[in-house]
N, C-alpha and C positions, 0 to 999 in steps of 0.2 A: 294366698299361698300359706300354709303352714307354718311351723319356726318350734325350736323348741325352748321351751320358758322358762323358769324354776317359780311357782305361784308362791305368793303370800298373803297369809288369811287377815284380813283388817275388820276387827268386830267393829261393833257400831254398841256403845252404851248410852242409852238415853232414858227417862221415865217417858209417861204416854203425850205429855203437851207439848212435844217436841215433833212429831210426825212431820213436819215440812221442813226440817234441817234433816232427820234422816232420809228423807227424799235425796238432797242437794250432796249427803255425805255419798251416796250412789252414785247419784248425776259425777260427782267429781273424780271418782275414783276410777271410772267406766273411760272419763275424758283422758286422764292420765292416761289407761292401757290406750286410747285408740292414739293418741300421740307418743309414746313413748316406749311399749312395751317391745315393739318389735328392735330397737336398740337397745335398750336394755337388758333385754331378753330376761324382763320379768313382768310377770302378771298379779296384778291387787286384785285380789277376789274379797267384795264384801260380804260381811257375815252380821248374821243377827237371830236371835234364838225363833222369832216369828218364821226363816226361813230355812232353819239350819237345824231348828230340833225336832224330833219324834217322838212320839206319844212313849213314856216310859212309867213303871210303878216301882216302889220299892222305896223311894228317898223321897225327899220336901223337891217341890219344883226349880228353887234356885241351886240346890247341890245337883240334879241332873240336870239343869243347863251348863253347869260348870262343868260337867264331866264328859257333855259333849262335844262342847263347842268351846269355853273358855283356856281348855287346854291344848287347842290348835291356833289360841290366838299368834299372831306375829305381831300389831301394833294394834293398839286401840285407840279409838276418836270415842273420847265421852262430851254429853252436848247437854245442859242444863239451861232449864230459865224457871219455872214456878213451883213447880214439884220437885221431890228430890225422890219420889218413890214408895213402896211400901217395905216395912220395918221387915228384916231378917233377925236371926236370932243372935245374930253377933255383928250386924251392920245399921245401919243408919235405913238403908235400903238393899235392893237386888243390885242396880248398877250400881251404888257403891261396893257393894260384896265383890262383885266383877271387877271394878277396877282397882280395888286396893289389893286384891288378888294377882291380878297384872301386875302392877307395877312391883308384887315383891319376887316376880320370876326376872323382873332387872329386861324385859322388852320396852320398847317405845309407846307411850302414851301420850297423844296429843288431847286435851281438856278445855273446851269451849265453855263459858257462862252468857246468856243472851242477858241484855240490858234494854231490852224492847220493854216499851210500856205496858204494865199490867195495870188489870181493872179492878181495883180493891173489893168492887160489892161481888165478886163472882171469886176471886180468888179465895186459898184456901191457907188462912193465917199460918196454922202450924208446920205447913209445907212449906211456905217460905223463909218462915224463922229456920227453919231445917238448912235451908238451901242458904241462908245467909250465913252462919255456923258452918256450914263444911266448906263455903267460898271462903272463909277465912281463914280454915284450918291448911287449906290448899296454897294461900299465901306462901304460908314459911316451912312451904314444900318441897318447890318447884314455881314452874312459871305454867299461867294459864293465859289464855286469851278471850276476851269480852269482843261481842258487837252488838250493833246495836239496830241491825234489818236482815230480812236472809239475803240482800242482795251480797252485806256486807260481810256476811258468814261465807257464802260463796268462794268470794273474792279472795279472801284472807285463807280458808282451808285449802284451797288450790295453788296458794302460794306457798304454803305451810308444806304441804306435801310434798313438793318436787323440794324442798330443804330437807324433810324427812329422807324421802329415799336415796338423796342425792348423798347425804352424809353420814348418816346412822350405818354403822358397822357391819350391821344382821342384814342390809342389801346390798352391802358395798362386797361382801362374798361370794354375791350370787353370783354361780356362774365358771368359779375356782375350782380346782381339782377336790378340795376335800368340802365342797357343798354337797349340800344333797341333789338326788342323781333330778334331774331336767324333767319335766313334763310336759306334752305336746299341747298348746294351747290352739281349740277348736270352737272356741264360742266364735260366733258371729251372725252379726243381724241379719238374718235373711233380706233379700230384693225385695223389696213393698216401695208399692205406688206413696205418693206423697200424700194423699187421699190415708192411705192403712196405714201409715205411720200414726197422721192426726188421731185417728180414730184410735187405734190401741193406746194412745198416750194419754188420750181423755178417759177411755175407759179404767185402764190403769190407775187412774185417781179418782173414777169415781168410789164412793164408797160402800156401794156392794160390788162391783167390779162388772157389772151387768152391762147390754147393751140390746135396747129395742128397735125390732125391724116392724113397725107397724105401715100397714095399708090398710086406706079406706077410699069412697069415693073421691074426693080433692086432694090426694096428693100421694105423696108415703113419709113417712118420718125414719128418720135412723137418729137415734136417743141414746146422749150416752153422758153422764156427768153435770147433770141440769141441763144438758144443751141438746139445739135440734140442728143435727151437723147439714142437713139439707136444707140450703137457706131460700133455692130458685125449684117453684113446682114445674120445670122443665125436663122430661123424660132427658137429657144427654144430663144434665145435672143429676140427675136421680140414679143412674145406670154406671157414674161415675163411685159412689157411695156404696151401691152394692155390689160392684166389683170389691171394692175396698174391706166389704166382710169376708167376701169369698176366698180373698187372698188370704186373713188373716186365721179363717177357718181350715183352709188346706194347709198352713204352715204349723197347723197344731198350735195356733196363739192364744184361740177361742175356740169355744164347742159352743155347739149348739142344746138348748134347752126346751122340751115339750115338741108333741107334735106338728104343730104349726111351722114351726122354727121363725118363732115374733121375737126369740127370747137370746142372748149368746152371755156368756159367761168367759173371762180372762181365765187359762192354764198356770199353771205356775210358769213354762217356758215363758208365757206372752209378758208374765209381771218379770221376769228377768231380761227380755227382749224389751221392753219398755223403758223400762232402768238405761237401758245402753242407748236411746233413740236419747238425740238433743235436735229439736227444732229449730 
């Protein structure tokens, strides 16, 4: 059933060695609305320039990211551990450009540092000298929070948030006469079999987003993320798997690639309908 909501935009700032806490910062944000939004009657919608900007010319790449997206933020989650980014002309970096940006509009900013082990012969010295200089400077700031696994980043940001939205003023409106007017929230994960859940979820983190339907004489394969999701060369086992693309292909999740159709590719909807699947 429907409901109507008032959304808010929650960027996601990170450099690029963080990909598996902006994973979890969706994963958690996604848990929230499916436990919370319908009393509420507010929706976090994650943001981040990978998903949320458009090809534009005319300015440097980090002034039209900020122009598209940094000024719809509502709260930001910035997430650091080895890199701190590449230099802008008046910042340290991009995400830092983005969140010293944020925080002088006076919205909520929650600031993660990972304290996970790093491997000195691969890491990249001047990054983390960077990254140790702006962890300090952020000290006698504010307050940030350190962990030290993404079990434990998990754990902590999902607590962290329902005290965000629970308390912070810019939610505690939502909803009052002179908010801004409501919007009907219509996302939802389509019905897939348990089988097309798996599969989109692994595809989704594969890292071309692909997924192979190979037949030959012994068997068929269905390939997706290093893995052969068909583990018994049993026709009911097998018919089980290709249901599971056909679902995901009719729901607009994946299309199909070449003639043969050996080949299927994740949508944007599927990488957004992914994000929202927890296994």
């Amino acid at each position: 059933m429907s409901y109507n909501a008032e959304t808010f935009n929650v960027m996601i700032a990170s450099p690029g060695d963080v990909a598996s806490e902006r994973s979890i910062v969706r994963d958690v944000i996604y848990e929230w609305n499916a436990v919370n939004s319908n009393a509420r009657k507010i929706v976090l919608l994650p943001v981040g320039w990978e998903s949320h900007s458009s090809p534009e010319m005319g300015s440097k790449p980090q002034a039209i990211i900020n122009h598209q997206i940094l000024g719809k933020c509502d709260l930001m989650i910035g997430v650091f551990w080895t890199r701190i980014g590449t230099p802008t002309d008046d910042y340290a970096s991009g995400t830092v450009e983005e969140l010293e940006k944020h925080i002088e509009t006076g919205k909520p900013t929650m600031l993660y540092f990972s304290s996970q082990p790093v491997a000195m012969d691969t890491a990249d010295l001047d990054q983390l000298a960077s990254i140790k200089k702006f962890k300090s400077e952020c000290q006698i700031r504010g307050l940030y929070e350190s962990y030290d696994s993404l079990t434990d980043f998990r754990t902590k940001l999902y607590r962290h948030l329902q005290l965000k939205v629970n308390e912070h003023p810019i939610f505690n409106n939502a909803g009052s006469p002179t908010a801004a007017e409501p919007v009907e929230s219509k996302t939802s994960i389509p019905k897939l079999s348990n089988e097309a859940r798996v599969l989109l979820k692994e595809a989704s983190a594969d890292s071309h987003g692909s997924i192979m339907h190979l037949r030959y004489i012994g068997g068929t394969n269905i390939q997706t993320n290093g893995k052969n999701l068909i583990t018994q060369a049993e026709r009911r086992e097998i018919a089980k798997w290709e249901q599971a693309l056909t679902e995901l292909e009719n729901s607009g999740l994946i299309v199909a690639r070449g003639n043969k159709r050996e080949v299927y590719e994740v949508t944007n909807l599927g990488y957004q309908i992914a994000d929202m699947i927890v296994l």
